[in-house]
Structure formats: C-alpha cells, structure tokens
N, C-alpha and C positions, 0 to 999 in steps of 0.2 A: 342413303339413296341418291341416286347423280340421274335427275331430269332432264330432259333438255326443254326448256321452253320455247313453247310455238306461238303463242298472244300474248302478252303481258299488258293488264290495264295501266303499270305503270310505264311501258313504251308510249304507251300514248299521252300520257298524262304527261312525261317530260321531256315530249318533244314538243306540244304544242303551250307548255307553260314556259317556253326557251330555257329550259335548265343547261347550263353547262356541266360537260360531263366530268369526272372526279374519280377518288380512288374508288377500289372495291373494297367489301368489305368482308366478313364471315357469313356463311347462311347458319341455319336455323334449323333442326327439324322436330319433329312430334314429341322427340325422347327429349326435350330441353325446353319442354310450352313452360314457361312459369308459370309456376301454382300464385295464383292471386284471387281475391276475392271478386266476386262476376261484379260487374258493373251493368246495371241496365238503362236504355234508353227505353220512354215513354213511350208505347208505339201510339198511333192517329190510325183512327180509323180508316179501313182502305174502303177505297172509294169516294174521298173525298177531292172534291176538282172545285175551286172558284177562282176568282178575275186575279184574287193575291198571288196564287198558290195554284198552278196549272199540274194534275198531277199524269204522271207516267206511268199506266200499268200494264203488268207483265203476270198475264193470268196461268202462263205456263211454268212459273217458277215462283208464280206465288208473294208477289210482292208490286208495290208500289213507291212514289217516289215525286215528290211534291218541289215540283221545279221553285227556284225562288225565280221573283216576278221578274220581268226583265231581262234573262240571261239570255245566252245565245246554244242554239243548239247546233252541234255537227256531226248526230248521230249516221248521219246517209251519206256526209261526205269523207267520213274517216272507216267508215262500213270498205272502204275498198283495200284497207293496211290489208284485212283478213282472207288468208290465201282461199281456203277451205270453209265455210260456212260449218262445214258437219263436223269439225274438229275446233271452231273458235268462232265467236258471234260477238260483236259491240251492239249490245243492246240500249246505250245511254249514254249522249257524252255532254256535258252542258258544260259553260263556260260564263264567267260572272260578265268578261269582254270578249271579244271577238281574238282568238288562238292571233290571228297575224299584228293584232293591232298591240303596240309597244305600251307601257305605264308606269310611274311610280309607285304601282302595290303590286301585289303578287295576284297574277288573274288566278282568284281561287275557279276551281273544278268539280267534279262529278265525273265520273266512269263509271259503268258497272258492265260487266262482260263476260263471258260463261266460254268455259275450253272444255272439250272435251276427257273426263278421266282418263279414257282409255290411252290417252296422247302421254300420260304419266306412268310408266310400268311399275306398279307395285304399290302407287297411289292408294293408300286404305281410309285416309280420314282429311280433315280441310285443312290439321295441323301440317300433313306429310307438305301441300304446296308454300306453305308460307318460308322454307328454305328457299329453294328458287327465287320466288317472287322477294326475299328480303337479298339474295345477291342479287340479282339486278337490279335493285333499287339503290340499296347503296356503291355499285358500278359508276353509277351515275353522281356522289358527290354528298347522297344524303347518308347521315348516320343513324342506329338506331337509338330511338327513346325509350321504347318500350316494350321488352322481347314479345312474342306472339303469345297470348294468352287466353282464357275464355270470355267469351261475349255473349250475352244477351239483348235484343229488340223484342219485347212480348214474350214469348212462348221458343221464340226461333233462335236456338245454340248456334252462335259464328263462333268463327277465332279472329283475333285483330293484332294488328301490329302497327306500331304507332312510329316516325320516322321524323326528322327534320335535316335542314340544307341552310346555311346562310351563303344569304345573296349580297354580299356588302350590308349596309344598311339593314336588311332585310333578312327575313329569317320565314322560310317556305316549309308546313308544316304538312305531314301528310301522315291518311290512317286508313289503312284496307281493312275490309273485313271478307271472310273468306266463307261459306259454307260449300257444301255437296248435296246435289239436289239431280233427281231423276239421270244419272250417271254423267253428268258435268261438275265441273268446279266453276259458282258463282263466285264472283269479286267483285267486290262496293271499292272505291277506291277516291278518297276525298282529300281535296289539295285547299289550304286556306293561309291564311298571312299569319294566323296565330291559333290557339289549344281551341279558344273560346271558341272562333268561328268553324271550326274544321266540328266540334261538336252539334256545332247548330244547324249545319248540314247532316249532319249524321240523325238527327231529330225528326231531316223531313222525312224519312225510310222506316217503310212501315208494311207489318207483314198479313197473309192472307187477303191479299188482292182478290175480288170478286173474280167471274170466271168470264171474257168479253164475251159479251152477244154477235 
C-alpha cells in the first residue's frame, strides 16, 4: 500500500527533541507484523488526577494519560503544525524540558495525535499505518528494534513498534503505539533516554476514560 502522510506524531516528536535527520529506512506493513507473544502494560484506573500525576483525558477516544509531574506542555502551541483539524488533531504533547531549551539527556516526550482514516486509502487495520509511520521515522536517523507487533493496555489491542537513534553519547529510544478508533488512526508515541524509561511512560496510559461532564 503507498500512503501518503499528512500528520505524523513522529514530525513532531523529532523536531522539537532536535533530532538530526539520517538515512531512510524500509517500511513495514500488516502482512510482516511479527508474530510475538502480547506483552501487557498494567492499566490505572481512568480518572485518576493528583498533585504527582496530573492526568489527560480524552473521553472521545477513550483514554487517559497521567502527565509525569513537572513536564512541560505544548499541546496549543504545536496544534498550529495541523493543516486540517478534520483530517489530523495533536491531542497531547508533553515534554520532560521545554522543546527549545538545549541538555545533556535526551528531553524524553509524549504525543498522542489521531489522523484521519480516510486520509489513508485502503487503510483496514492500525497494522496497515505503522509502514508509513516506521519510514519516516527511520528518514530521520532512527533504526528499527522491534518490527510492529501486537500490544496490549487492559482490554485495548494496539500495534507498537519500538525504534532507536544514537546521539553520540546517547542513545534516543522511541515506541508508538497505534490503534483505530471511531474512523481515525490514534498514535501514542513516547521518546525516552533508555527501554526502561520509555516503558514507564507507557505505564501512565490507561484505557476507558470516564465520559467529561
């Protein structure tokens, strides 16, 4: 299938974590998910919001999302990348530092952003984007780790693909996950310095968000 993409979480994610751009790589599609055994994350109850743990919820797509304390948000000022609202939405962009301020770690991230199916012709399942979404990421420099496979949070089937970059010294580790939901394609999409932390973000995401009043 040959996409063309219109939002990618990963544009955003490697532009404001200053990744340098790199080779490309191979995409991916549905007929090459490895079969691997599911791996589940714990989910947290949704609706859970305290002073540690500020949480994010998104009652139309059924999920939340438990900020770690401290970070920085730029959900409203990176809302303006998206040409089209009705075709692509940044519903979540958090940042451990602030996107322009420089560091010796890797500013781990969060995205989560929903495109439009229809923007995909022939899109059938969340496996069909993770081609796309795995060439442009590796466009950019990162390689794969771990081909797109099935996921589980609770009850809620994603696909995920797992990616890294080294940055000298450093090594930037990133993992989407993808489902389809109410005729979009969501995508979680977490950037951290190493396996450990990129999973402990993935830990605050948690599904069946209450419905907001």
């Amino acid at each position: 299938m040959n996409f063309r993409p219109c939002f990618f979480p990963a544009v955003i994610l490697l532009g404001c974590c200053t990744v340098a751009y790199g080779q490309q790589g191979p995409g991916t599609s549905s007929s090459k998910i490895k079969q691997k055994t599911e791996q589940h994350v714990k989910a947290q109850p949704a609706g859970t919001n305290d002073v540690a743990a500020p949480a994010y919820q998104n009652a139309e797509f059924g999920f939340s999302y438990k900020v770690p304390y401290g970070w920085v948000e730029r959900t409203q000022a990176m809302q303006e990348e998206a040409n089209d609202p009705a075709k692509s939405q940044l519903l979540l962009a958090v940042f451990e530092r602030p996107p322009e301020v420089t560091g010796d770690t890797v500013n781990s991230a969060v995205v989560i952003t929903a495109e439009s199916a229809a923007s995909y012709p022939g899109l059938k399942v969340a496996a069909d984007y993770m081609g796309p979404l795995t060439e442009l990421t590796t466009s950019k420099g990162f390689t794969v780790t771990q081909q797109p496979y099935e996921f589980t949070i609770g009850s809620t089937q994603l696909v995920r693909s797992d990616f890294a970059k080294e940055m000298g010294k450093l090594t930037m580790h990133q993992s989407s996950l993808v489902m389809l939901h109410k005729g979009f394609v969501v995508s979680f999409t977490f950037i951290g310095g190493g396996e450990d932390e990129v999973e402990e973000l993935m830990e605050r995401l948690s599904f069946g968000a209450a419905k907001a009043k």
